[in-house]
Structure formats: structure tokens, C-alpha cells
matplotlib code that plots the C-alpha trace (Angstrom):
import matplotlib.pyplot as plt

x = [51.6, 51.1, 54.4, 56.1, 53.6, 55.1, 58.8, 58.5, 56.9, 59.5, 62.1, 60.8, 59.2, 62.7, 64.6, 62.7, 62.6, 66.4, 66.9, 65.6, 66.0, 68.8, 69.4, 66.4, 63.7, 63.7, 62.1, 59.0, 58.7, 59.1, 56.3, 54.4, 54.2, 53.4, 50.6, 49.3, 49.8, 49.9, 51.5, 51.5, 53.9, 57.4, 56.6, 56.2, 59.7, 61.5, 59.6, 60.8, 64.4, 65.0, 63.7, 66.0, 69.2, 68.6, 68.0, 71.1, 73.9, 72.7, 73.2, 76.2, 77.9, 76.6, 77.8, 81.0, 81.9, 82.5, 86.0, 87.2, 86.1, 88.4, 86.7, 85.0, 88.5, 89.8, 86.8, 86.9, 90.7, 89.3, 86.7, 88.3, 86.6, 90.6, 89.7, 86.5, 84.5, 81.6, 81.2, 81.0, 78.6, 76.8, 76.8, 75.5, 72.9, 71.9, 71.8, 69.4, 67.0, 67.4, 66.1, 63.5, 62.6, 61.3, 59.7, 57.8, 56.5, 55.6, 53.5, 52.0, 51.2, 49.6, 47.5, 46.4, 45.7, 43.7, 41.6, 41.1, 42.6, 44.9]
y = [192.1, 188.5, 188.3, 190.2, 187.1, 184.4, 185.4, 185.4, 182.0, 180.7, 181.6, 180.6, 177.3, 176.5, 177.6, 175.7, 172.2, 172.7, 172.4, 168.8, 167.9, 167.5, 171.0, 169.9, 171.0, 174.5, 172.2, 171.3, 174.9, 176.1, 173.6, 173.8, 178.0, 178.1, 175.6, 177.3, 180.6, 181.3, 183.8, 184.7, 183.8, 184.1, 185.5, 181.6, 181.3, 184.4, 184.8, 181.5, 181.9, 185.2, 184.4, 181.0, 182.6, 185.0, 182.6, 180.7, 183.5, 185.1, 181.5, 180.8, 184.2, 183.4, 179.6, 181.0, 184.3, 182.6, 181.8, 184.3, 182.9, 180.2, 177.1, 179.5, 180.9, 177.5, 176.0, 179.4, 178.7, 174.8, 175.7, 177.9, 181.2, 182.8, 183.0, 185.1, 184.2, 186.5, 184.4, 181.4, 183.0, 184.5, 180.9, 179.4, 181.3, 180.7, 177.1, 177.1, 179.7, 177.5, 174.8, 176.8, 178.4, 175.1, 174.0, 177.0, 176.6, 173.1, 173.7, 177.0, 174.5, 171.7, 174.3, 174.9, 171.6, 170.8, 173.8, 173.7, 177.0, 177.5]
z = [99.4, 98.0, 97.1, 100.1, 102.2, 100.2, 100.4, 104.5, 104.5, 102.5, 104.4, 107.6, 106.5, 104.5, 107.6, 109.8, 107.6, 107.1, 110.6, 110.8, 106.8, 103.8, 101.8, 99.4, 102.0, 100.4, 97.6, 99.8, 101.5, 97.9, 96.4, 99.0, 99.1, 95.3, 95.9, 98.7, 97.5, 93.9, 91.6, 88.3, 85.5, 85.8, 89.5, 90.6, 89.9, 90.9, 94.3, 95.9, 94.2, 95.7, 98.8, 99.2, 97.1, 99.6, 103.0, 101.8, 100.9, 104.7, 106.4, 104.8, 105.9, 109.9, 109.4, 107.9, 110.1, 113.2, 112.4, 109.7, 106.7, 107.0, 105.1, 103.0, 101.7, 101.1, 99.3, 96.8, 96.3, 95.6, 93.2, 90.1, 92.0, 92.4, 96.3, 96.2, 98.7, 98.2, 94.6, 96.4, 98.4, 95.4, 94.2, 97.0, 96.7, 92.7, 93.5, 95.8, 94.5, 91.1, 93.2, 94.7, 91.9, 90.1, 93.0, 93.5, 89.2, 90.1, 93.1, 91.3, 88.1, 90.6, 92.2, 88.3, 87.4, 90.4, 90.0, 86.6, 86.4, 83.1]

ax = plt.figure().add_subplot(projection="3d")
ax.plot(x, y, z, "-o")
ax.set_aspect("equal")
plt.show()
């Protein structure tokens, strides 16, 4: 349930300081979420990257459906991805949740240090 809790916040804190802040506010929702609520282990990192890789690959699809795909095809042709937009989707994604995903260990470990907890 903690976890299930922690990717919904996520999403909705990220989506909501994305609106008004550069693509590194999934950092702060992500920090802020493991300090706030902390998991265990390797959970402090998968958590917040599945639940950013997953905010970003969904509002890169509504950003990029509107008109067919169109930028999205060209950047995969760009980028050595053979035209495959789902992997620059799927890309999309992995960056983000890597950012998240160290955020989330960093506010986990800060929660740690400042309750003496090891």
C-alpha cells in the first residue's frame, strides 16, 4: 500500500511542478516523496523510476498524438533509433525514471541520516 501511496504522489506532485518548472522537477517530487515516505532498499529507487518513466512515456504519447506522431517520427529518424518511435518513447521514459530514481535514494538516505535510522 506504501508503495502503491508513493507512486500516485509522484506522479501528481511531478505533474503538477512540471507544469510551472524545467523537466528536473520530477527530482524534487521524487526527493521530496522518498523523504516523506520512505521505502526499503532498492524499492527507494525503483518506486519513483517507475512511476516517472511511466508519467513521462504517457505525456509524451498525449503531447505527441495530436498530430500523428509527426516530430516524434522525425526526432527517431534523428537519433540512430531506425524510426521507432515507441523506443524514443521507451527512452523518454528511462531517462527520467533514472533521474527519479536517484532522487527518490537521496531523499530516502536524508530521511535516514536525520533520524538516525541506518
Amino acid at each position: 500500500m506504501k508503495t502503491f501511496i508513493n507512486i500516485i504522489l509522484n506522479i501528481v506532485i511531478a505533474f503538477l511542478l512540471g507544469l510551472f518548472l524545467p523537466w528536473w522537477s520530477v527530482m524534487i517530487a521524487s526527493f521530496v516523496m522518498g523523504a516523506i515516505i520512505g521505502l526499503k532498499k532498492a524499492s527507494s529507487f525503483f518506486v519513483p523510476f517507475l512511476a516517472i518513466a511511466l508519467l513521462w512515456v504517457v505525456n509524451a504519447w498525449f503531447l505527441a498524438q495530436p498530430n500523428d506522431f509527426t516530430m516524434t517520427k522525425k526526432i527517431a529518424v534523428l537519433l540512430p533509433l531506425e524510426g521507432n518511435t515507441f523506443l524514443l518513447f521507451l527512452i523518454t521514459g528511462v531517462v527520467g525514471g533514472i533521474a527519479a530514481g536517484v532522487a527518490g535514494v537521496f531523499g530516502n538516505q536524508c530521511k535516514q541520516l536525520i533520524s538516525g535510522k541506518k
